[in-house]
Backbone atoms as SQL, in Angstrom:
CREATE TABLE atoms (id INTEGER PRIMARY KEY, chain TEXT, resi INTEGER, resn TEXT, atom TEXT, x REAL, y REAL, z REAL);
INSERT INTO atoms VALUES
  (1, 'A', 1, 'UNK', 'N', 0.830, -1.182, 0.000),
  (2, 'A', 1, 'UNK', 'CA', 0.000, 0.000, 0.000),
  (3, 'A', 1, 'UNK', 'C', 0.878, 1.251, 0.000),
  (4, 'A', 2, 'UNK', 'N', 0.281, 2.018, -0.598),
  (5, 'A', 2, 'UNK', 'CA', 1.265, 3.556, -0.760),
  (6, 'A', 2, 'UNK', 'C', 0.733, 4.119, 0.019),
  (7, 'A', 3, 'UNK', 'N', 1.315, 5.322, 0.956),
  (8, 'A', 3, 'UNK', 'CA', 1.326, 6.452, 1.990),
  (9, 'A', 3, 'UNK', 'C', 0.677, 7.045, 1.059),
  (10, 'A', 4, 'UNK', 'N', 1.047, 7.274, -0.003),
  (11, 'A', 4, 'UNK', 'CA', 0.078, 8.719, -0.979),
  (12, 'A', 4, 'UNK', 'C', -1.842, 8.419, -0.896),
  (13, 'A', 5, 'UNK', 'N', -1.632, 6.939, -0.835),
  (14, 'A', 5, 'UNK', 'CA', -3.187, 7.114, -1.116),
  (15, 'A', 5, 'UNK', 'C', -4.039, 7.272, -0.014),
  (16, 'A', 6, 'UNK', 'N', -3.694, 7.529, 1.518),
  (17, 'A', 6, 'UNK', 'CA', -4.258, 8.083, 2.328),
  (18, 'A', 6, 'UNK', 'C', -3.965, 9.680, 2.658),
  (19, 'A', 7, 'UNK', 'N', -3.062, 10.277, 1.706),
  (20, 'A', 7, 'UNK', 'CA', -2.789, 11.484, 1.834),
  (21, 'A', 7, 'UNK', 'C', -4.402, 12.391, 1.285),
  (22, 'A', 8, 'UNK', 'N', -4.929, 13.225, 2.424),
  (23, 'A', 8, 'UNK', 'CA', -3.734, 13.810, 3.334),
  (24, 'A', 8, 'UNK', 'C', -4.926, 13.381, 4.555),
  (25, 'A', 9, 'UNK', 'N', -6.004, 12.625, 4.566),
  (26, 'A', 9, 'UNK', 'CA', -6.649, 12.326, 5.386),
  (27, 'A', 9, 'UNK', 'C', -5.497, 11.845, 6.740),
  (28, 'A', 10, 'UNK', 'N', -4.733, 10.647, 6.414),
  (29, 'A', 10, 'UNK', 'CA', -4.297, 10.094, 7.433),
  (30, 'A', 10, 'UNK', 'C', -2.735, 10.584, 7.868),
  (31, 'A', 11, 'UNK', 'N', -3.212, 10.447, 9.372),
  (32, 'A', 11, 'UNK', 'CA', -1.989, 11.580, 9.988),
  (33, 'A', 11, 'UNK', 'C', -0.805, 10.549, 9.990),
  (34, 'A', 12, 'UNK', 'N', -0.957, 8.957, 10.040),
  (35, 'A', 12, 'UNK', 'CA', 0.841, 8.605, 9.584),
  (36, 'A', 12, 'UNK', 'C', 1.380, 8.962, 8.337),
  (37, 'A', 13, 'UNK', 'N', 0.406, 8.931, 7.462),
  (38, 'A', 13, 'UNK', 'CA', 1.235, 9.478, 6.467),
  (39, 'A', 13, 'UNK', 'C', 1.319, 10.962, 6.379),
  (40, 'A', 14, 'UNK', 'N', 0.845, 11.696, 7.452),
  (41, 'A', 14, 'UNK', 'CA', 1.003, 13.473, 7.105),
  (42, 'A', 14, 'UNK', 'C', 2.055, 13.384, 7.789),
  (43, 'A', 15, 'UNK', 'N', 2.469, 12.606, 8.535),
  (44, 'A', 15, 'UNK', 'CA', 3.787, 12.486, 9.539),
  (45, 'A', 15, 'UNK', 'C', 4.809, 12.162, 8.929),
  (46, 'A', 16, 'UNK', 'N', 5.012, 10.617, 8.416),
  (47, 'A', 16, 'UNK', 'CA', 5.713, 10.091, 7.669),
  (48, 'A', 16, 'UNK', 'C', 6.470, 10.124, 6.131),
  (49, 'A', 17, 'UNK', 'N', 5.676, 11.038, 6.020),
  (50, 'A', 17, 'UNK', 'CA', 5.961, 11.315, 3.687),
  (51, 'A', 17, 'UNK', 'C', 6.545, 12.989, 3.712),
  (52, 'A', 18, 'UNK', 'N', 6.692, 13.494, 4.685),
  (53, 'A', 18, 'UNK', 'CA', 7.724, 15.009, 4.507),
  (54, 'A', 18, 'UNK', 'C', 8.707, 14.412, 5.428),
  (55, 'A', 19, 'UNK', 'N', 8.583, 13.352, 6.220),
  (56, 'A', 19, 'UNK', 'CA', 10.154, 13.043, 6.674),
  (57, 'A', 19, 'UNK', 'C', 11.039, 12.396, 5.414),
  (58, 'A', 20, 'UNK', 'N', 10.125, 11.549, 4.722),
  (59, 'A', 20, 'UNK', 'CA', 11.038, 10.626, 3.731),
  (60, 'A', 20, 'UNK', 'C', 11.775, 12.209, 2.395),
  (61, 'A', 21, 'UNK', 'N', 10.843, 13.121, 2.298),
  (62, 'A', 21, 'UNK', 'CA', 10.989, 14.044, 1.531),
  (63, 'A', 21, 'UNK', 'C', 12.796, 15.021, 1.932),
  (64, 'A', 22, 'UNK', 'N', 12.367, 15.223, 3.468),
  (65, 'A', 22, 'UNK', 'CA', 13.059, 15.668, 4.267),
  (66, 'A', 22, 'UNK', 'C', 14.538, 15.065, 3.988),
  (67, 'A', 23, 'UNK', 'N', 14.171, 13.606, 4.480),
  (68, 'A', 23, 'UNK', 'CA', 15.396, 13.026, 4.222),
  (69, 'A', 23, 'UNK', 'C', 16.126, 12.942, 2.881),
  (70, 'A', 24, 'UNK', 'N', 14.949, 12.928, 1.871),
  (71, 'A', 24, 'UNK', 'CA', 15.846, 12.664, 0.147),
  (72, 'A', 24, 'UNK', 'C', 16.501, 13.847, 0.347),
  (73, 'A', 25, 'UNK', 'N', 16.363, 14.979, 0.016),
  (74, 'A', 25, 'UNK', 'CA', 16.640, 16.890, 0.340),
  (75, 'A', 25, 'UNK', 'C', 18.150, 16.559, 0.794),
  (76, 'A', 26, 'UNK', 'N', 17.659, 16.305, 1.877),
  (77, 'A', 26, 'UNK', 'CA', 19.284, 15.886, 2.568),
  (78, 'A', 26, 'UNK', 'C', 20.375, 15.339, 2.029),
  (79, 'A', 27, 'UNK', 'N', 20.077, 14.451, 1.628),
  (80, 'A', 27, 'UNK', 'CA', 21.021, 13.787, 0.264),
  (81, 'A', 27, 'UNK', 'C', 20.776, 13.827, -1.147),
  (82, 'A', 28, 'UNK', 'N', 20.596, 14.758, -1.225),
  (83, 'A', 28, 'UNK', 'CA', 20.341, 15.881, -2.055),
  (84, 'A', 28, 'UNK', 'C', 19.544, 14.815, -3.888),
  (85, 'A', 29, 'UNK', 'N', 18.421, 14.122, -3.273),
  (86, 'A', 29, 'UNK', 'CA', 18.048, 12.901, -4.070),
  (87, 'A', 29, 'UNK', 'C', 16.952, 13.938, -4.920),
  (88, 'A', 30, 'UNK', 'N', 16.359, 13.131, -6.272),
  (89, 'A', 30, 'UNK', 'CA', 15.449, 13.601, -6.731),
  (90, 'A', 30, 'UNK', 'C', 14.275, 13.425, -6.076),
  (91, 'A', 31, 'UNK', 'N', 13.303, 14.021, -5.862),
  (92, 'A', 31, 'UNK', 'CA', 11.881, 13.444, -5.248),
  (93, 'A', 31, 'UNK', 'C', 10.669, 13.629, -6.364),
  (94, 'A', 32, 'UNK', 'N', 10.364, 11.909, -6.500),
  (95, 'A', 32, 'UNK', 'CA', 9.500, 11.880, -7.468),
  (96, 'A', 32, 'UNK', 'C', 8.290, 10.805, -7.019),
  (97, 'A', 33, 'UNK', 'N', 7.002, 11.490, -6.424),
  (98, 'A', 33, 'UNK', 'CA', 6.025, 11.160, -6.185),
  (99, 'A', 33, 'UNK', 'C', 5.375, 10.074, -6.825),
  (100, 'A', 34, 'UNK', 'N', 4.968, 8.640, -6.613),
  (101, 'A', 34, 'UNK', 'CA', 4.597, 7.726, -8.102),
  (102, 'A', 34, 'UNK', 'C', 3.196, 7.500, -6.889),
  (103, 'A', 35, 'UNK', 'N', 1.997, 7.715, -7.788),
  (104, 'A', 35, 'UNK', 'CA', 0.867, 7.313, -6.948),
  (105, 'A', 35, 'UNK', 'C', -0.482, 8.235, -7.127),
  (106, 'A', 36, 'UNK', 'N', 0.091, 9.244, -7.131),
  (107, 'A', 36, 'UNK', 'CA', -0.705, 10.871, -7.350),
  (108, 'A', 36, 'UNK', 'C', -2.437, 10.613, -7.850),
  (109, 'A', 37, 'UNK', 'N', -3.227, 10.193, -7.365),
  (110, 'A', 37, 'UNK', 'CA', -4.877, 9.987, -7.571),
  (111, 'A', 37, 'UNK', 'C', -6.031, 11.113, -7.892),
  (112, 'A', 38, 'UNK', 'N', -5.265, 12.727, -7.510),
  (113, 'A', 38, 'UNK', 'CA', -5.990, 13.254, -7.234),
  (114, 'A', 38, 'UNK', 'C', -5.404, 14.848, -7.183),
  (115, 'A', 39, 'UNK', 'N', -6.195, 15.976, -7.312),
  (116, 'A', 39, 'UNK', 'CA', -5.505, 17.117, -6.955),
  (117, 'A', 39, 'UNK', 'C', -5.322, 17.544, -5.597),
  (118, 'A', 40, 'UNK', 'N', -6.156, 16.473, -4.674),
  (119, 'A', 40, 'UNK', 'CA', -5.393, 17.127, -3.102),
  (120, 'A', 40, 'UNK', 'C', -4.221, 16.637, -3.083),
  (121, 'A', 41, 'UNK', 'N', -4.250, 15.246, -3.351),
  (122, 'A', 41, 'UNK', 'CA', -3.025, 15.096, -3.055),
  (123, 'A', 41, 'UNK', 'C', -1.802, 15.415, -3.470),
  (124, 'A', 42, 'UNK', 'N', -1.953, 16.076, -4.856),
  (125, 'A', 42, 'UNK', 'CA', -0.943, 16.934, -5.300),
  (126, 'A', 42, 'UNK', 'C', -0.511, 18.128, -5.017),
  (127, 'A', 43, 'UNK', 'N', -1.199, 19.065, -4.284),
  (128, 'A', 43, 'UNK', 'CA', -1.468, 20.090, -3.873),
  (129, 'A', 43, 'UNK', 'C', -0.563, 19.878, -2.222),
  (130, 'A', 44, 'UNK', 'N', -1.000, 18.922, -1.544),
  (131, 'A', 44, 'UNK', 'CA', -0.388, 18.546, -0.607),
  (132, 'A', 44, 'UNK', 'C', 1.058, 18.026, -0.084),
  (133, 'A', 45, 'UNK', 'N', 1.250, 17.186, -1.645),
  (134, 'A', 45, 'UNK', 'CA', 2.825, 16.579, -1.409),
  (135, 'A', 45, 'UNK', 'C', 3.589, 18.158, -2.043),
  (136, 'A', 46, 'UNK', 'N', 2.894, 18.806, -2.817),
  (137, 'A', 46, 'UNK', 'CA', 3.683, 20.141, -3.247),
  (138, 'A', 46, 'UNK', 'C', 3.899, 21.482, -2.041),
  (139, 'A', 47, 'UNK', 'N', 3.117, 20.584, -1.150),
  (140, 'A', 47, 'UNK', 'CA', 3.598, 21.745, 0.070),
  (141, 'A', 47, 'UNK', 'C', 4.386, 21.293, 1.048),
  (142, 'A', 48, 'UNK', 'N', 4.671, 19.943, 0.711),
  (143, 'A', 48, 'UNK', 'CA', 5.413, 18.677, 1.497),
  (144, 'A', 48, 'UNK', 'C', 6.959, 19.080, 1.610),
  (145, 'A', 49, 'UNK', 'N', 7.003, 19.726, -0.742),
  (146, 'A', 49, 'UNK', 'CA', 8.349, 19.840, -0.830),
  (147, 'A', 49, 'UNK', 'C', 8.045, 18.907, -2.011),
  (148, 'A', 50, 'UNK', 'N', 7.537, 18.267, -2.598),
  (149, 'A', 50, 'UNK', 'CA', 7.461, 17.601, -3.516),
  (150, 'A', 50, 'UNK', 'C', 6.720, 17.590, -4.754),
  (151, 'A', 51, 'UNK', 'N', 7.423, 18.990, -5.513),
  (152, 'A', 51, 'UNK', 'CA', 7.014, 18.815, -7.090),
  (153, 'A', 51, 'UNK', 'C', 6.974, 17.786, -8.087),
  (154, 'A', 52, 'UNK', 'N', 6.999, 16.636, -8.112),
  (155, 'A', 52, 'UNK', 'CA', 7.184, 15.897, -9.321),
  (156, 'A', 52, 'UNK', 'C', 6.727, 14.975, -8.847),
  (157, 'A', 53, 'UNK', 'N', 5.639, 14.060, -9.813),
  (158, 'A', 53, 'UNK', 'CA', 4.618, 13.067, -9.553),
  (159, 'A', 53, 'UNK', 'C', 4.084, 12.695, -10.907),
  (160, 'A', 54, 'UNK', 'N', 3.930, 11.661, -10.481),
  (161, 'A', 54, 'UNK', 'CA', 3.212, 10.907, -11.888),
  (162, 'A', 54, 'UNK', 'C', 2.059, 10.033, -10.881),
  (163, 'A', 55, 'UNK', 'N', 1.211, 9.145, -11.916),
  (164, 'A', 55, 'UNK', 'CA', 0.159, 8.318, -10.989),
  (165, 'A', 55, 'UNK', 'C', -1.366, 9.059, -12.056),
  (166, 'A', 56, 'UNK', 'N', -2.709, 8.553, -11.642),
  (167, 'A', 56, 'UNK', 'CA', -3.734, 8.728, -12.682),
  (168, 'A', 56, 'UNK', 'C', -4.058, 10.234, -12.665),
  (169, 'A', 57, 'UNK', 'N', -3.335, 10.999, -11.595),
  (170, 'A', 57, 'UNK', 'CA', -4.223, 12.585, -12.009),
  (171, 'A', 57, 'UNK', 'C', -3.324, 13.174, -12.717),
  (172, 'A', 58, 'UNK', 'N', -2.102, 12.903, -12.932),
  (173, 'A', 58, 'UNK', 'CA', -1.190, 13.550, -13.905),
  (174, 'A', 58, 'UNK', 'C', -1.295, 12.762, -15.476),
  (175, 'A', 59, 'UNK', 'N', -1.937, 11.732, -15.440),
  (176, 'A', 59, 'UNK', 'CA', -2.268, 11.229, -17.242),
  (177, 'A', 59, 'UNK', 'C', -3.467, 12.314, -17.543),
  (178, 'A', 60, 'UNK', 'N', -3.448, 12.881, -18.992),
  (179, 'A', 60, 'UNK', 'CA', -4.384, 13.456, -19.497),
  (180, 'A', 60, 'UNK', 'C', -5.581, 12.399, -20.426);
C-alpha cells in the first residue's frame, strides 16, 4: 500500500511522507512522487516539498 493514497486524510502518512521528503533533500536525491490519484493530493505533497509526480491525475 502507498502512503500517498491516504494522503492527506491520514496523519501517519502526514507524519511520515515530509520526513522521507526531508530526508531525500538531505542527500540531495530527486523526489519523485509515483501514486498521485488526485488534486489534493498533489497540492499537498507540493507543500510537502514535492514537485514531481506521476500516478492517474497527472495522465491526461
Amino acid at each position: 500500500m502507498s502512503p500517498l493514497l491516504d494522503l492527506p486524510s491520514s496523519k501517519p502518512s502526514i507524519n511520515w511522507v515530509p520526513n522521507v521528503i526531508n530526508l531525500a533533500k538531505i542527500f540531495d536525491f530527486a523526489i519523485v512522487a509515483e501514486g498521485i490519484e488526485d488534486d489534493v493530493q498533489a497540492a499537498t505533497l507540493a507543500k510537502m516539498g514535492c514537485h514531481v509526480g506521476q500516478g492517474y491525475f497527472t495522465q491526461d
